[in-house]
Steps between C-alpha positions, in 0.01 A plus 500: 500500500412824413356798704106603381558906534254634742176649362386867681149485519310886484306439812287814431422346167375128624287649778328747238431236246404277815219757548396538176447131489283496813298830342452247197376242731263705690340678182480200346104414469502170367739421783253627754203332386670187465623546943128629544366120350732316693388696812145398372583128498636495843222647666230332277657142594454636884135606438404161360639292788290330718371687839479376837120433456575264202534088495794395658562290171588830320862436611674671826570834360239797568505851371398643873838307607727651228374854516578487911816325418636778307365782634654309841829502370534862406363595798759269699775726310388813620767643795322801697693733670484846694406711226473291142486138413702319315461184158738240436644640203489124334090540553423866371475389118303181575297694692406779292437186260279365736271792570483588110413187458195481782428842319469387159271182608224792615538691228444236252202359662377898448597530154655793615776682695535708832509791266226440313314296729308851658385622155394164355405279747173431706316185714602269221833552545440456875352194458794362271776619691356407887602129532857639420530777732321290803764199421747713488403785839465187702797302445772785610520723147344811622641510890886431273429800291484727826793357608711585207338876512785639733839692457789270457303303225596569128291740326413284247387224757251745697372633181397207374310370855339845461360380163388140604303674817340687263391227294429272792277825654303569144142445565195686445381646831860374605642179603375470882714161540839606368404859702437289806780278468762843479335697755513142739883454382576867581383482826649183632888575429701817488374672185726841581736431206240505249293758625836695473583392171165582355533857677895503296338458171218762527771758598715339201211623258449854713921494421457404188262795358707765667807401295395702189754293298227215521235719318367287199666185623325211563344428864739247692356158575415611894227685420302152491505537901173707438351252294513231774421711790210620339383100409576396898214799609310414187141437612501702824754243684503613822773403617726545253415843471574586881820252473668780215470816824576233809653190551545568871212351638382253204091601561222544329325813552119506556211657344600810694793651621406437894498154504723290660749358251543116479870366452552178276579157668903487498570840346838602512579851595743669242842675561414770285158629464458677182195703359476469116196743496800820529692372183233444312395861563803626441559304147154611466602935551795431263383385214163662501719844441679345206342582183606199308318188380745251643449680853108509453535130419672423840236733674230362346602193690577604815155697544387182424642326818439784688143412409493135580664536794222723604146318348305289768564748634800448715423766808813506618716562130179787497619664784887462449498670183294780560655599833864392461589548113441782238290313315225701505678795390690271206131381395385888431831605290460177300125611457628881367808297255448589171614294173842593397796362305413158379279381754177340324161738578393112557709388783499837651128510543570104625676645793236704576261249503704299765598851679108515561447175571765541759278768656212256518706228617591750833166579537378165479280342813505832640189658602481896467532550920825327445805759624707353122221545264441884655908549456521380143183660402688802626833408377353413131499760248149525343614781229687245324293168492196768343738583214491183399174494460348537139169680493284360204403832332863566535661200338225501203667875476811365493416231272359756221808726544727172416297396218534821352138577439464881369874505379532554146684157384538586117729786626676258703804247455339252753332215327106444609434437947404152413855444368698718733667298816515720802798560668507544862749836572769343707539301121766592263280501129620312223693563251271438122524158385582411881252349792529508872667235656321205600521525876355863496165577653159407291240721526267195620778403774500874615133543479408185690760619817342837501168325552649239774645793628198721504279195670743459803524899571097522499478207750761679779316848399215321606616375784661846609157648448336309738784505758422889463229642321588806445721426293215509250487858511836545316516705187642189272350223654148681450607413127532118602279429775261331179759279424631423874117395602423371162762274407588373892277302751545381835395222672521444887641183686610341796846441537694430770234551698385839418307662257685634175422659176684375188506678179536381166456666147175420300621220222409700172 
């Protein structure tokens, strides 16, 4: 018979159209919807099973069963070593499956996703989503997810456990149970590896904005870390909050710093004992100095953890930052940080709200004798929260001087004030025929920060005032002291067993 003759194959040529076949597949909509719906019908058949509290003439099968089944059998393929852990790598896809799956069954009971879920969600959601996220906490889904958050696991894998925490921790006032249920599975095995690996990816994103080739790029996926941490201290959580500085004695601290701390019924002490409260003031000084919007973004949400992790208060988080971190002095430059490049006036001024906050947050449950409260009155710089306050006569001043009343507008090329948009002066103007772009400040979103803002400086003013009264007697706040006693109140109240004042702005 006769020879075939032997075909050369380009292999550079096959593995480039290979790739440009699998680019197809992956920006192929249609195609993802279509995977999404399956994924739907899966997890919908599992929500509609029977429970363990049904008729036993439902059939054997119950959802409780199934969900513990398969979050049992990933968690029976985890190896755990020195240093990392390690996945079957026949389970990692079927995994990642899994947890989008357990994802997208709380996000369709919202009507909403993890992204979206902050913005446009509320108690109804809550209510919607609840029986999912309790079904799904108890029976082993949220204790796997902290088990997959380690080195050694896949990126992709830990990334999306990050997400499904998040949407099993999404709760107004936050989700005490799942909150409970970490804290209780952090303390009773050795958590080191993900306290590490949490610590990896905040330094990943202080990396990642000092390589100036990322600047413009889009944030990598990590920076969801801050989401979650932020949800497990959401509503003044105790113990979570002391859990992200120690791990080494597993306690909850007391109303104040003296008393004896309580360990946990079969806490496990750590290996490594790692404080999260330096990174995140670290990420924290970094991206505060860069003048971008994608760095404000990531600030933005990492003075809001620093925030939660502080409310309640926590006494001991109150005392660690001001005495063993520069955040203090970061707090004050971010308060001085002017609007530049294409940072929104918007989102600037929302950092300074939380930057304030912060302030509060420090001082909170502190009475006026206390040795903090006299150090970050001292430490605080006064100057520059008063600059940020708008005197009446002086904005109506302003306002006229906008408006162009006097000006001579028949001589001008401007069309009338009620027509004219203002453009804030870190803005680029438009060319004719041209508008801003859609995502640039409004005057109403600027406005209504400057007001927020205003409202949270008069409170601490207020408070500083009374810590020291003669503070009154300086030359600018003289020009505010209406405002500071007009538009802020105290009341006084007993907590923790002694006798505090609490300040609050006057609703308008």
């Amino acid at each position: 018979p006769k020879r075939s003759a032997s075909v050369r194959v380009d292999d550079t040529s096959v593995n480039s159209r290979f790739e440009d076949f699998i680019d197809a597949l992956a920006s192929d909509e249609s195609l993802e919807q279509q995977a999404k719906a399956d994924v739907l019908k899966v997890m919908t058949q599992i929500e509609n099973l029977p429970g363990i509290a049904d008729p036993t003439d439902m059939g054997n099968l119950r959802k409780e069963y199934l969900v513990q089944r398969l979050a049992g059998f990933v968690t029976a393929s985890i190896t755990v070593g020195v240093a990392s852990k390690g996945l079957d790598i026949d389970t990692i896809e079927t995994t990642i499956w899994v947890l989008r799956g357990f994802r997208t069954m709380i996000e369709t009971a919202w009507g909403l996703t993890i992204e979206t879920r902050d913005e446009f969600g509320g108690a109804e959601e809550d209510k919607k989503a609840q029986p999912i996220q309790v079904l799904l906490n108890d029976w082993g889904v949220t204790a796997l997810c902290l088990d997959l958050i380690s080195a050694g696991i896949p990126d992709s894998l830990k990334i999306e456990s990050i997400k499904l925490l998040v949407a099993l921790l999404y709760r107004e006032g936050g989700h005490a149970k799942v909150q409970s249920t970490i804290h209780e599975h952090l303390v009773g095995c050795e958590s080191s590896l993900l306290f590490l690996e949490v610590r990896s990816m905040l330094r990943g994103l202080i990396e990642w904005h000092r390589d100036k080739t990322k600047t413009g790029k889009n944030l990598p996926e990590t920076v969801i870390i801050i989401q979650c941490l932020q949800l497990m201290c959401e509503g003044h959580h105790r113990e979570m909050q002391d859990i992200l500085r120690t791990q080494e004695l597993a306690f909850v601290s007391g109303p104040s710093e003296e008393e004896e701390l309580t360990r946990f019924e079969g806490a496990v002490k750590n290996t490594h004992v790692v404080n999260l409260l330096d990174d995140m003031v670290d990420l924290l000084n970094l991206v505060s100095k860069l003048s971008t919007r994608i760095a404000n973004k990531v600030a933005l949400l990492i003075a809001g953890l620093i925030l939660e992790v502080l409310q309640g208060p926590c006494e001991l988080n109150q005392a660690y930052f001001c005495s063993k971190t520069n955040l203090l002095e970061v707090l004050n430059r971010m308060m001085r940080a002017r609007t530049k490049n294409d940072e929104r006036e918007a989102d600037k001024k929302e950092l300074k709200i939380t930057t304030v906050k912060i302030f509060r947050a420090l001082l909170e449950g502190r009475p006026s004798s206390d040795e903090l409260f006299e150090k970050i009155a001292g430490v605080v710089h006064l100057d520059v929260l008063m600059s940020h306050v708008e005197l009446p006569v002086l904005k109506a001043l302003a306002e006229v001087e906008d408006l162009g009343i006097g000006d001579d507008l028949a001589a001008s090329d401007e069309p009338p004030p009620a027509t004219r948009k203002r453009i804030s002066s870190t803005q680029v103007a438009p060319e004719p025929g041209n508008v801003l772009a859609e995502d640039e400040d409004s005057d109403d979103d600027v406005e209504e920060m400057q007001e927020s803002l205003q409202q949270q400086i008069l409170v601490i003013l207020r408070m500083f005032c009374d810590f020291d009264p003669r503070l009154k007697a300086d030359k600018t706040m003289i020009r505010i002291n209406d405002l500071i006693y007009n538009e802020v109140q105290s009341i006084e109240v007993v907590w923790n067993g002694r006798l505090q004042r609490c300040y609050f702005h006057i609703p308008s």
